[in-house]
C-alpha positions, 0 to 999 in steps of 0.5 A, a space after each residue: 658909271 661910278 662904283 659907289 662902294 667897294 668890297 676888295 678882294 686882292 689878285 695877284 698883280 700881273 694876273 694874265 687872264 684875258 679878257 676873252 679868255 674870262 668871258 668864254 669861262 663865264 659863258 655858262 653862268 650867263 644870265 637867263 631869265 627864270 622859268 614860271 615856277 622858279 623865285 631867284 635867277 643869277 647870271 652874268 650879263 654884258 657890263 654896257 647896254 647893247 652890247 654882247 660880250 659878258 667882260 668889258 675891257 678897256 686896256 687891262 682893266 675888266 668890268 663885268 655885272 652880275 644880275 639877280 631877277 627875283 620874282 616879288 611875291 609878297 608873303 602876305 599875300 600868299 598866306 590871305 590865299 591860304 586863310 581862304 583856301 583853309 577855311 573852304 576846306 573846312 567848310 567842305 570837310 567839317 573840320 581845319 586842315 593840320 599843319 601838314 596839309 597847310 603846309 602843302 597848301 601853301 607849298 601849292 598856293 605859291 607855285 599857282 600865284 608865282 607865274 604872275 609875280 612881277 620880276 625885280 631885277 638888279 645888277 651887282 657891278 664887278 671891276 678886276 685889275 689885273 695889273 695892280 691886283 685887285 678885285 672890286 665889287 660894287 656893294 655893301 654887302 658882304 653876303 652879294 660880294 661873297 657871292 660874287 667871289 664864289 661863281 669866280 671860284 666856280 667859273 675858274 680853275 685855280 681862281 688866285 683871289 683871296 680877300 684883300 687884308 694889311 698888316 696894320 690895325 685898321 680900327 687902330 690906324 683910323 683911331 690914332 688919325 680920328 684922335 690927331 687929327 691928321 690922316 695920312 699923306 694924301 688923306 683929310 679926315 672929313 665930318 663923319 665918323 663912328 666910334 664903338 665900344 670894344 664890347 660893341 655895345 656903346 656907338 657914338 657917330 657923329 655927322 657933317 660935324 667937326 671932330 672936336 680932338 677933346 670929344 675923340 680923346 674922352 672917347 678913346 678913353 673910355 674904350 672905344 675905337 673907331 669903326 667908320 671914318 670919312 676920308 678925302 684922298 688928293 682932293 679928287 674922292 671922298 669915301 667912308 673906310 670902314 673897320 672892315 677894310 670896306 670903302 663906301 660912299 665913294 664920290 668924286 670931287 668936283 676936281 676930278 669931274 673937271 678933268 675928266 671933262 663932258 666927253 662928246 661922242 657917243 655912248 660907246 666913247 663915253 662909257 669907255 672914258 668913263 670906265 677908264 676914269 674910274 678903273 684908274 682913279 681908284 686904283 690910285 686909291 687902293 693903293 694908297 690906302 693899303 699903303 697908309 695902313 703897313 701895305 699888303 699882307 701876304 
């Protein structure tokens, strides 16, 4: 259930979509399974198992799943069919085929071998909030939350999201906590960090180590600033903030498994703890990072 990563986009807070209201909007992007001939399928489909409905809500907090199916055609393979079909023909013909009619070869070498191509599926997990004002998506590529954002551009008529920025520095303010050794209230900084040369060409990362406040400083020195630091917020989660306002490695601390217990029940009460959890802890955490770093820009 927990998010691993997330990419933030910000909302306006109090933002009155309901849930059904979304859902009916998200409808027509609904997932379904390509066709013989075709590579990639992408759509919305139910956020937990067994269930129907493309939003899940669980008081104002909304998850959904984007799903890509792609078809695994090695292109290895596609191009040793095409060396046995090419040297028929030239057997045939007399002589090699151009590059045109390799070209088509190909083109039709694909579309024959497609059709039993094994599917890959796999799910980009979404979180909106519509209280606090935020849009997560689980991911570390900004390419797949791009494209998360832009089928909400499509399905939403005058959608409000924008990306999420604040009106400090942040390689500046990882920086000056990296070079101290003291995070914001709430926040330890932890053993792992990156530092990057302003030119991008020198990178020191140092891991599961402690941070020597002498070996950060002869670095800051010498030009660089940080671009990666791991951050431990109210002993409940640790996370990797990165210089592109990016929360990674997300983990939950033995301290928040503890209070949120081994809920019993069955599936549908555990998921729906579970998502409430989650969509409150880290919402926490949201704002308390954009806070430690000048808040929101509008």
């Amino acid at each position: 259930m927990w998010f691993r990563n997330l990419i933030v986009y910000s909302v306006p807070a109090g933002w009155d979509l309901s849930p059904e209201a979304l859902a009916e909007l998200l409808a027509p992007q609904a997932f379904a399974p390509g066709s013989s001939i075709e590579e990639l399928s992408v759509g919305w489909v139910p956020p937990k198992e067994g269930d129907t409905a493309l939003v899940y809500a669980v008081g104002r907090q909304m998850l959904l799943t984007l799903r890509h199916e792609k078809k695994l055609l090695p292109a290895k393979v596609i191009a040793q069919v095409v060396k046995q079909r090419a040297e028929k023909l030239e057997e045939e013909e007399g002589f090699k085929p151009g590059r045109k009619r390799l070209k088509e070869l190909k083109e039709l070498v694909r579309d024959e071998l497609l059709p039993r191509a094994f599917s890959l599926s796999s799910d980009t997990r979404v979180w909106i909030d519509p209280v606090h004002g935020w849009l997560a998506v689980d991911t570390g590529s900004a390419n797949k939350a791009g494209e998360v954002f832009t089928l909400l551009v499509k399905a939403i008529d005058g959608f409000p999201g924008k990306s999420l920025k604040v009106t400090a520095s942040v390689p500046g303010e990882m920086t000056a906590w990296l070079s101290t050794g003291e995070a914001p209230a709430g926040f330890t900084v932890d053993q792992d960090a990156e530092l990057k040369a302003r030119d991008g060409k020198a990178t020191v990362r140092f891991a599961n180590q402690s941070l020597e406040l002498d070996d950060v400083a002869r670095h800051t020195k010498a030009g660089k600033h940080c671009t990666k630091l791991a951050l431990t917020w109210a002993s409940r989660i640790s996370f990797l903030l990165t210089d592109k306002l990016e929360i990674k490695r997300i983990r939950a601390l033995d301290i928040l498994k503890e209070a949120g217990g081994n809920t019993e029940g069955d599936a549908d009460e555990r998921f729906t703890a579970d998502a409430m959890l989650m969509t409150g802890e880290l919402a926490k955490l949201l704002e308390e990072v954009v806070e430690a770093l000048g808040g929101r820009q509008v």
